[in-house]
N, C-alpha and C positions, 0 to 999 in steps of 0.2 A: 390189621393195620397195614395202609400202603406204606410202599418204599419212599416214595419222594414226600408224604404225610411225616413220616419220623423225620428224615432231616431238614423239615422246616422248623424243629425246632431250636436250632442250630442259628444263631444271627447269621444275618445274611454274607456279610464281606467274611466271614469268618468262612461261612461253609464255600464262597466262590475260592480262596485259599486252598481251604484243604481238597477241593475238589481237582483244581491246577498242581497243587504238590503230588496228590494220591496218583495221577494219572502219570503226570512227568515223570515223575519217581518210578511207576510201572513200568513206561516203554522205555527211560532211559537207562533205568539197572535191569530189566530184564534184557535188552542189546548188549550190556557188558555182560551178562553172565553167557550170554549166547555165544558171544565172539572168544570166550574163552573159554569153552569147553567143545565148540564145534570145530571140528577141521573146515577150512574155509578152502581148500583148493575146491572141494567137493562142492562149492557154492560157484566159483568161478565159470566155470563150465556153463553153470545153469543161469546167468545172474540175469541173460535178456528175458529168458522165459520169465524169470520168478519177477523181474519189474511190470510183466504185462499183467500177470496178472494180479498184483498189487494195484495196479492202475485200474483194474478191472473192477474189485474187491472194494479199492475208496472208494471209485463210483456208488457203487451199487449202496456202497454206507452213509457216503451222503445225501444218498437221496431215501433211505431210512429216516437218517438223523432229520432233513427237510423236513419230510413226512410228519414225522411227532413234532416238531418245533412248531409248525403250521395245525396241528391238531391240540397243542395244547394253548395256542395264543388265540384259537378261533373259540375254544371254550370259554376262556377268560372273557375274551369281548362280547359272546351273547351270554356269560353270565355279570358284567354290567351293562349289557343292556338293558337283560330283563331287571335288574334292581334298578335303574335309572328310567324304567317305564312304570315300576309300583310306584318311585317316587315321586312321581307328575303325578298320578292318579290319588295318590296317597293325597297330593297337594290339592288339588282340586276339590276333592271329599271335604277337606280341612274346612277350602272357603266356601263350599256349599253350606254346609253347617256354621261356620261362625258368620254367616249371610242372614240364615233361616230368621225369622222374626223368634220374639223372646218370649218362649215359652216353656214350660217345667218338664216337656218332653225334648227340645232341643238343647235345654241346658244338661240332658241327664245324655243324651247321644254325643254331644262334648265331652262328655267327663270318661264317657265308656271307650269312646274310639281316642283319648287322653292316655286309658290305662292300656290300651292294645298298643300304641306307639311307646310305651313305657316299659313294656313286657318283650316288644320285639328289640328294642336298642338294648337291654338289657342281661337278656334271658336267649332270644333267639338267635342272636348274631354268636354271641361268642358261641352256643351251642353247635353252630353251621360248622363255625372255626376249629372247633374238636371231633367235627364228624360224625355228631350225634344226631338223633331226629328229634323235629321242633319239642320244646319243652310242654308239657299238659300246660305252661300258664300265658303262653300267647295264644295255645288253640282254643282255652277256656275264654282267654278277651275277647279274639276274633266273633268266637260262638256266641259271645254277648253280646257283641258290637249289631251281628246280624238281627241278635232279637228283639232289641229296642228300635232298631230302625222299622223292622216289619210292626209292631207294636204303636209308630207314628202315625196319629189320625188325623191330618190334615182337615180343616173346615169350610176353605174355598178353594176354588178352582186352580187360582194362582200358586196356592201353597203345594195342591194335589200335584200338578206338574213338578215343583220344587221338591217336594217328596223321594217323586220318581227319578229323578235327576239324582239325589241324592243315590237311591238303592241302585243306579245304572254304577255310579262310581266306584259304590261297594263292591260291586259283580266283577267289575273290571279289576279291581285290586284284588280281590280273592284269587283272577286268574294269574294275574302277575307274581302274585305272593306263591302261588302253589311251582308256576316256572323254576322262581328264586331258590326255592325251596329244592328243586329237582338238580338245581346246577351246583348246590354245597356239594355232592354227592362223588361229582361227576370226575374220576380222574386214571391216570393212565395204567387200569391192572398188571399185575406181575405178570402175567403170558405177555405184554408187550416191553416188559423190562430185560426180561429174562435173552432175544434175540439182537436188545437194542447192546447190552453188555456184553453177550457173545460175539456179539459183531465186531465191537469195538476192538475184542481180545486179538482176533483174528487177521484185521485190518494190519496191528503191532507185529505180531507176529509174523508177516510178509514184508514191515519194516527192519523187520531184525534180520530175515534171511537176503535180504539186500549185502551184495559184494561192495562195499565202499571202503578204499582203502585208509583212510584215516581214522583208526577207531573213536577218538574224541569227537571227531566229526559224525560219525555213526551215530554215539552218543544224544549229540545234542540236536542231531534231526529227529530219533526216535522219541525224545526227553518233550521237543515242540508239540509231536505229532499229541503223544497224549495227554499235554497240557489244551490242546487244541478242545478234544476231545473233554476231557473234565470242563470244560468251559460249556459247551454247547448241553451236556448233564446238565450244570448247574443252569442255568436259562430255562431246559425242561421242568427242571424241579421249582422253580420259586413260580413259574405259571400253571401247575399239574393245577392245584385246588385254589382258586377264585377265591375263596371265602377263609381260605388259613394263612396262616404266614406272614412274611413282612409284605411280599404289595398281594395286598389282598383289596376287595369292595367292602367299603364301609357302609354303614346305615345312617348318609348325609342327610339323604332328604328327611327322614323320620325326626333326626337329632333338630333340622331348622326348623321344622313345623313345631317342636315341642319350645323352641326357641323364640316361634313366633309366640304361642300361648305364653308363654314365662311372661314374655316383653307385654302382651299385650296387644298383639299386632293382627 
């Protein structure tokens, strides 16, 4: 189980909280315990050195913390994309089919590609949202879906075309469903937590051997810095997994197409 997986289940304002307390709390009581068990003449001497490279050290961390922010926001976005290109195609299939002239093979490919839109709002979303692989009972709809459309015998030319138009759209969904499928997956492993957290510690830690002589003032710059930090965490964490947590991609288009049938539309 990932890291940023467990605390999404945590509501959301709640974990941006504790993540701003956990941090602040970090760098602001670990600068007091610092400034009072270190001898600080011993800091005075060094305090230009030890600010460059602090200066040096945020750099290079926020341009880490960039790094992931921009890797976790770009997955999100091509995994609704790819769920907002099934759902075009999804839709398209729908009206090629409730188009089809009325017959006991197109009423039964309504009913089939009905129960796969039924099984995937169902069964496979939330499965994505737990991290688990597709359930057997959209892969069995889908698998039916395909074999009643190959199974369609068309009797004229016109219909042959509509046919194929139809099995074109299935092919196309099949591809986008397998993307969607691929992007539940997809989220930032522990070898990349592991440097982002260390980093963070170390960054603190160059704030605390700072010579400022106000210790409250220490305090509450060290206290910002890693409330800064828990913030830019939490942003990581609620975009790591597309498919779990509070903003995650819904299964909209599948829900109006089964809304369109409901209605009648």
């Amino acid at each position: 189980m990932q890291l940023s997986y467990t605390l999404l289940s945590v509501p959301p304002l709640l974990l941006l909280v504790l993540m701003i307390v956990f941090f602040a709390v970090t760098g602001g009581g670990s600068t007091y315990l610092f400034r009072k068990y270190v001898r600080m003449r011993i800091l005075q001497s060094h305090n230009e050195v030890t600010g460059n490279i602090f200066s040096c050290a945020g750099g290079l961390y926020s341009l880490l913390l960039a790094f992931v922010v921009f890797l976790v926001w770009d997955g999100f976005n091509d995994a609704a994309q790819h769920a907002n290109m099934e759902f075009s195609v999804a839709k398209g299939l729908y009206r090629d089919i409730e188009y089809y002239p009325d017959t006991l093979e197109s009423s039964q490919v309504k009913q089939v590609y009905l129960q796969f839109m039924e099984a995937v709002v169902q069964d496979e979303y939330p499965a994505m949202a737990r991290l688990e692989p597709p359930p057997a009972s959209s892969k069995k709809a889908f698998d039916e879906l395909f074999r009643v459309v190959e199974q369609m015998n068309p009797q004229t030319p016109a219909l042959t075309t509509r046919s194929a138009e139809i099995f074109r759209h299935l092919n196309e969904l099949a591809t986008h469903r397998s993307l969607r499928q691929l992007d539940a997956g997809t989220g930032i492993p522990l070898e990349m937590w592991i440097p982002l957290l260390i980093g963070g510690f170390i960054v603190m830690v160059f704030a605390m051997m700072l010579n400022i002589e106000n210790l409250r003032l220490h305090i509450f710059m060290s206290a910002l810095l890693g409330a800064f930090i828990g913030i830019v965490i939490y942003l990581i964490i609620i975009l790591d997994y597309p498919f779990s947590g509070y903003l995650n991609v819904q299964p909209t288009g599948y829900m109006e197409i089964l809304n369109w049938a409901k209605h009648g539309l």
